[in-house]
C-alpha positions as semicolon CSV with decimal commas, in nm:
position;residue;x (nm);y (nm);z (nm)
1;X;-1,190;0,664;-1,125
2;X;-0,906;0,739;-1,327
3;X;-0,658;0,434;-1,380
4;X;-0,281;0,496;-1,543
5;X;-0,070;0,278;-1,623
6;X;0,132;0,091;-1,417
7;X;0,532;0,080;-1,355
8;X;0,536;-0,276;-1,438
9;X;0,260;-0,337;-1,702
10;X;-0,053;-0,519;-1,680
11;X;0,122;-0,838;-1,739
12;X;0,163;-1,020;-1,482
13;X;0,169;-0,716;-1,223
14;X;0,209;-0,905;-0,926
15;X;0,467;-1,125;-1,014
16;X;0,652;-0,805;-1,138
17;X;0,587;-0,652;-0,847
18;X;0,670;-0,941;-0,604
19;X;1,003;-0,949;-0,818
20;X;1,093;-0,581;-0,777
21;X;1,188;-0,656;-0,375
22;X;1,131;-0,336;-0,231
23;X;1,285;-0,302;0,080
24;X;1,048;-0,434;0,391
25;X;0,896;-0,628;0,109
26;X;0,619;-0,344;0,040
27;X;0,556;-0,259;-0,330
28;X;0,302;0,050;-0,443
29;X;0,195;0,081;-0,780
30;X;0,176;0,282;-0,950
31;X;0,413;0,611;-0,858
32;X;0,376;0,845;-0,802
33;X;0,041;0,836;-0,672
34;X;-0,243;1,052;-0,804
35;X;-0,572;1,160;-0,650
36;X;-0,859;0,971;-0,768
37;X;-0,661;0,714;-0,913
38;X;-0,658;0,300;-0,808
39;X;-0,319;0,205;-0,632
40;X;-0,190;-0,177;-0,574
41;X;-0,024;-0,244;-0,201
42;X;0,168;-0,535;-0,229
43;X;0,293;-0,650;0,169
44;X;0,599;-0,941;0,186
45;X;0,692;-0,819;0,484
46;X;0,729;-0,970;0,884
47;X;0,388;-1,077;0,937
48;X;0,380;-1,257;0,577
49;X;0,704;-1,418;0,692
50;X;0,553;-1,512;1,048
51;X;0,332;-1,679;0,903
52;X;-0,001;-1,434;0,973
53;X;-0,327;-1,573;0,886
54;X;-0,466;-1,267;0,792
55;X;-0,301;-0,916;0,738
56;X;-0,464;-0,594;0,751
57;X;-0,384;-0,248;0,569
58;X;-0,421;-0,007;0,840
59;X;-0,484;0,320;0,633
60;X;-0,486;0,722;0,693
61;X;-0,449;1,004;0,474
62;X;-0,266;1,374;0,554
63;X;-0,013;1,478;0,786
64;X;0,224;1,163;0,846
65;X;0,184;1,270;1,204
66;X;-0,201;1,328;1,244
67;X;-0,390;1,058;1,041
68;X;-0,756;1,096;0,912
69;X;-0,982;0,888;0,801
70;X;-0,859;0,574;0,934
71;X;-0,943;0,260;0,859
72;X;-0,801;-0,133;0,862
73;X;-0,891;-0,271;0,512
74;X;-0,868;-0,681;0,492
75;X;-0,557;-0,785;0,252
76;X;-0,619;-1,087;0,025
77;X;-0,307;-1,357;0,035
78;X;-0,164;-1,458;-0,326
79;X;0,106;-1,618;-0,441
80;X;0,267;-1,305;-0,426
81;X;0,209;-1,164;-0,124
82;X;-0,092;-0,972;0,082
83;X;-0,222;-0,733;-0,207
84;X;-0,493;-0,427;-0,169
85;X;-0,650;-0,215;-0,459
86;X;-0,695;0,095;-0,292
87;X;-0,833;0,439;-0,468
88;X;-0,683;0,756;-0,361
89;X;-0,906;1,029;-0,178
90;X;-0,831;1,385;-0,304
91;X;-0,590;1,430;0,006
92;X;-0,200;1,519;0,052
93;X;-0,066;1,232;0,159
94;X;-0,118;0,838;0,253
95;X;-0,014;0,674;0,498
96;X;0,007;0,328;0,583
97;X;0,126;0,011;0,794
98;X;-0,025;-0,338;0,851
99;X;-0,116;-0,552;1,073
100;X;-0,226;-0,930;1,159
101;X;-0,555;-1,096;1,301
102;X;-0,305;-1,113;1,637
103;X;-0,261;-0,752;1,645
104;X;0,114;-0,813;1,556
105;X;0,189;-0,484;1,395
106;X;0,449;-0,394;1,136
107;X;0,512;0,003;1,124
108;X;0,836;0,031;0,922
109;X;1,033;0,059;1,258
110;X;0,770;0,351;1,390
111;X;0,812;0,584;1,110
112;X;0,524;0,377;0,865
113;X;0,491;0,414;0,551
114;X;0,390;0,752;0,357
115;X;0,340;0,877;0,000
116;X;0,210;1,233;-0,161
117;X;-0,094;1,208;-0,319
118;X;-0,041;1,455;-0,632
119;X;-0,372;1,608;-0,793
120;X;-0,286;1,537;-1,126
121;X;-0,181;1,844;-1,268
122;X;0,160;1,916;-1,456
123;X;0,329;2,210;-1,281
């Protein structure tokens, strides 16, 4: 496994993180994204503000339109948020969305969310 570092430091990465405020309250670090590397998901969105129990990572990889290789992976709750350490498959894209113990989904409005997975190399 190859780990970089990330946008926000080691330092207190989820507080960074939680502080950045993405939009929908979902943070990925770091970006971009590169095969065989160790990614953060960091959820504060409408589940963790409904007050979900338990929220799930519900995870494919390629063609934003035709998953593979999908899976739910169990979040863990923190101060910060639902966070998942995830490594990256040697793939073109992830894709991703979440979901609760209640099957309460939240999919970004149907479109999800989706980011390239680069190989590593310098073009």
């Amino acid at each position: 496994m190859i780990h970089h570092e990330t946008n926000f430091g080691e330092e207190g990465r989820l507080k960074e993180m939680h502080r950045y405020q993405f939009p929908d309250g979902v943070v990925v670090d770091p970006t971009p994204i590169t095969a065989g590397e160790e990614i953060t998901v960091l959820y504060n969105g409408l589940l963790s503000m409904s007050g979900a129990d338990q929220v799930y990572l519900h995870v494919g990889y390629g063609d934003a339109r035709e998953w593979r290789g999908v899976s739910d992976v169990r979040m863990s709750k923190t101060g910060w948020g639902w966070v998942k350490n995830i490594e990256m498959p040697e793939d073109r894209r992830f894709n991703f969305c979440f979901k609760d113990s209640a099957e309460n989904w939240d999919n970004n409005s149907g479109v999800n969310w989706s980011f390239e997975i680069h190989n590593g190399n310098r073009r």
